[in-house]
VEXMISE-535297 format. One record per residue: y, z, x of N, C-alpha, C in turn. Coordinates in steps of 0.1 Angstrom, whole numbers, padded with zeros to 4 digits, always signed. Atoms other than C-alpha are relative to their C-alpha. Example, Ala and Ser with C-alpha at 12.3 -4.5 7.8 and 13.67 -1.06 7.14 Angstrom:
BEGIN
-0012+0000+0009-0045+0078+0123+0012+0000+0009/-0011+0000-0009-0011+0071+0137+0011+0008-0008/
***
This chain:
BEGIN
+0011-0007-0005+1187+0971+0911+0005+0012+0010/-0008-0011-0012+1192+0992+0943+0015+0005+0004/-0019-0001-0008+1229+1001+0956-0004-0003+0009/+0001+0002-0014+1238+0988+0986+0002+0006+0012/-0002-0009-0013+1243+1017+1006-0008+0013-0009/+0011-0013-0003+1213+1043+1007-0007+0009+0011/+0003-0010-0005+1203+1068+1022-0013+0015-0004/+0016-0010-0001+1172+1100+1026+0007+0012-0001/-0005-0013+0001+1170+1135+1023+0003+0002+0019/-0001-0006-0018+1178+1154+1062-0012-0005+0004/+0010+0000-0007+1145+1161+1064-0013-0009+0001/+0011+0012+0000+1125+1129+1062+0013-0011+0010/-0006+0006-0010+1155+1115+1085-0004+0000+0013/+0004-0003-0018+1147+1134+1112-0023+0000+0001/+0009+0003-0007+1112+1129+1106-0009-0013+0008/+0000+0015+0000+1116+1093+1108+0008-0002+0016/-0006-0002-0014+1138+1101+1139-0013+0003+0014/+0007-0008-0010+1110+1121+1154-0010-0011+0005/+0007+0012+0005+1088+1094+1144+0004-0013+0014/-0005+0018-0011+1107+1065+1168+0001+0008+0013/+0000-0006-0016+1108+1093+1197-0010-0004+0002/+0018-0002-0005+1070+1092+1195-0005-0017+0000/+0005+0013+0007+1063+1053+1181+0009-0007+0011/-0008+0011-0004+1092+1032+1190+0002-0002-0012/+0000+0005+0016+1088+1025+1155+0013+0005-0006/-0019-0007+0005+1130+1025+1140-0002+0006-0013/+0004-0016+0011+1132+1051+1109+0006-0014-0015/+0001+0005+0010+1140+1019+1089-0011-0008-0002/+0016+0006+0001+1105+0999+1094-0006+0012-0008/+0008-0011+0004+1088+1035+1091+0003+0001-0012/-0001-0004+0016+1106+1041+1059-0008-0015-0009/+0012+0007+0007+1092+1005+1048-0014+0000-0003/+0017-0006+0002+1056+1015+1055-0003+0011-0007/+0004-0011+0010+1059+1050+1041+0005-0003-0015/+0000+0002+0020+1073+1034+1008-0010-0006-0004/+0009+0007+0002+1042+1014+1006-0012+0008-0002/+0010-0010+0001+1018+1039+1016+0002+0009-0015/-0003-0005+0016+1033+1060+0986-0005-0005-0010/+0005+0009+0010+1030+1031+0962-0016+0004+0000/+0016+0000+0005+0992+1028+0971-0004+0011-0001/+0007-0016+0005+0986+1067+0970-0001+0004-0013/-0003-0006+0011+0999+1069+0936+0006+0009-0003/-0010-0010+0006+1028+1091+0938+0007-0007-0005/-0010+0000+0012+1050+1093+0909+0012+0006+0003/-0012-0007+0005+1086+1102+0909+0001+0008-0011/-0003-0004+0012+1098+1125+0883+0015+0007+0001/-0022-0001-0001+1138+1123+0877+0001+0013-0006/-0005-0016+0001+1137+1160+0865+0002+0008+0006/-0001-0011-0009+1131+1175+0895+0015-0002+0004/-0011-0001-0005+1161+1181+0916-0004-0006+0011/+0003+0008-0010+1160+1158+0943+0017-0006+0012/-0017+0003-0003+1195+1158+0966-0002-0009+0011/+0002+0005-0010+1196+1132+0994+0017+0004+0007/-0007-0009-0007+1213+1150+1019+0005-0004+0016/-0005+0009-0013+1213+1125+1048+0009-0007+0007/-0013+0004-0002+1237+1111+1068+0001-0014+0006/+0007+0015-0004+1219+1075+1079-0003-0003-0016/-0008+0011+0008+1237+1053+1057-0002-0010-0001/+0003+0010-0001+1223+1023+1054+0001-0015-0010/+0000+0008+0010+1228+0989+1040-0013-0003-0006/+0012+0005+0006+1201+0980+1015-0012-0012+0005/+0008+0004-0001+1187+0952+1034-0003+0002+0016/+0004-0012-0012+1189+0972+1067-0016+0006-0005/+0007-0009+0003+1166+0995+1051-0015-0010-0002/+0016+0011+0007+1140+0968+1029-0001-0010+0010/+0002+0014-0002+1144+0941+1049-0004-0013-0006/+0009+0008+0004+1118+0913+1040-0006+0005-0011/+0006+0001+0018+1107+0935+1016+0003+0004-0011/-0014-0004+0011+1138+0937+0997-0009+0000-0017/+0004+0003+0011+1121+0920+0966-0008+0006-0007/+0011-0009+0007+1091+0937+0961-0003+0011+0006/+0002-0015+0001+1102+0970+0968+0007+0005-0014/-0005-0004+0012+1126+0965+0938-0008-0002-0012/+0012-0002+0009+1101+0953+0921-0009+0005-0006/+0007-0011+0003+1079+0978+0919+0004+0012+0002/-0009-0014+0005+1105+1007+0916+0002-0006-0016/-0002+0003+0013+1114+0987+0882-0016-0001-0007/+0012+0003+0008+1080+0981+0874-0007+0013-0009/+0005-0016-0005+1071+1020+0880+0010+0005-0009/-0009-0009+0008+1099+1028+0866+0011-0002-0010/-0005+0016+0008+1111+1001+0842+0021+0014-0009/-0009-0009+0006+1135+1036+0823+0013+0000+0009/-0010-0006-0014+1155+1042+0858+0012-0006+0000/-0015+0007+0004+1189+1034+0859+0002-0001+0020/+0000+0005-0011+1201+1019+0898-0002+0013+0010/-0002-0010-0010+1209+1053+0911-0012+0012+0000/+0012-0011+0007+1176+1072+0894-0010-0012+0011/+0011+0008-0006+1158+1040+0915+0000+0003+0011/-0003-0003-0006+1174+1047+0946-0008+0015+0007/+0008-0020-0002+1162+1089+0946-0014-0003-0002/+0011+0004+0002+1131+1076+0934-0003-0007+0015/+0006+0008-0010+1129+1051+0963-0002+0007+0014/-0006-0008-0012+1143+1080+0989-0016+0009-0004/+0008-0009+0001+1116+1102+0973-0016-0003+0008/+0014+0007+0000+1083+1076+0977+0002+0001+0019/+0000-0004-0011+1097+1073+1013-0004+0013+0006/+0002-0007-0003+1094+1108+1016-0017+0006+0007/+0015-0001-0001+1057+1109+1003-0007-0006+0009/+0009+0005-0012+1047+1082+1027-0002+0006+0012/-0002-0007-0009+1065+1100+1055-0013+0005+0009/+0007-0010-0001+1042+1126+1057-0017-0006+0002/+0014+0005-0004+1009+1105+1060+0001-0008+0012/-0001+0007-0015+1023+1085+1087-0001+0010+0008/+0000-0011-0010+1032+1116+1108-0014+0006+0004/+0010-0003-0002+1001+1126+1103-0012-0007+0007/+0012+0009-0005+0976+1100+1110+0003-0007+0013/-0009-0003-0008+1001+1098+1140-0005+0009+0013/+0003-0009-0007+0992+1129+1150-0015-0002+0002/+0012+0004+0001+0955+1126+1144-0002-0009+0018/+0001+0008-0009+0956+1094+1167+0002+0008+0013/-0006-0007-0010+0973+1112+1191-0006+0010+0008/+0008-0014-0004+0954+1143+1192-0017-0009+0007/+0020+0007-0002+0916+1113+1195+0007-0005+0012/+0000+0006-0015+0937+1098+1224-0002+0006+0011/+0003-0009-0014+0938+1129+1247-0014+0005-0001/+0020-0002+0000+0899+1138+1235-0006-0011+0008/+0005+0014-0008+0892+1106+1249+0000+0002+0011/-0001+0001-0015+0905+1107+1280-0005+0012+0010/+0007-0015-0011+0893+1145+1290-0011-0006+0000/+0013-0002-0001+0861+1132+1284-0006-0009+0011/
***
């Protein structure tokens, strides 16, 4: 299934960085939640694009999934039954990406209704 050492593009590293400045939350939890979120949004990979993981947080595989080693592989094979280990991997770097970006956001949101709150 997976390799044992993976890794993200830069720029979902450091948003996952930015992310634990603001949270506490470590950039390998967050990457578990934003592969999830992904999953239920219904983004798709597609191994044609060009997709380079460019990051330098190197991680062992169960670093990264932890607990939810099993059925994150699971449903990269399921999703993507064609993918060969290292096509699951970019795939799995990518879904992280997509979650990313909804965490940050609903993040910010919160963030932005906490200080409304309190001026008022």
């Amino acid at each position: 299934m997976l390799p044992q050492t993976m890794w993200l593009k830069k720029s979902v590293e450091e948003q996952l960085q930015n992310l634990k400045a603001n949270t506490g939350i470590t950039p390998n939890v967050a990457a578990r939640i934003a592969f999830f979120r992904s999953i239920e949004s219904g983004f798709v990979f597609d191994n044609t694009t060009d997709y380079k993981l460019s990051g330098n947080l190197k991680l062992d595989k169960f670093t990264w999934l932890g607990k939810t080693q099993q059925v994150t592989e699971l449903l990269l094979k399921l999703r993507y039954p064609e993918y060969s280990d290292k096509e699951l991997q970019i795939a799995w770097a990518a879904h992280v990406e997509s979650g990313s970006s909804s965490i940050k956001f609903e993040l910010e949101i919160t963030d932005m209704l906490k200080k409304i709150v309190q001026i008022k």
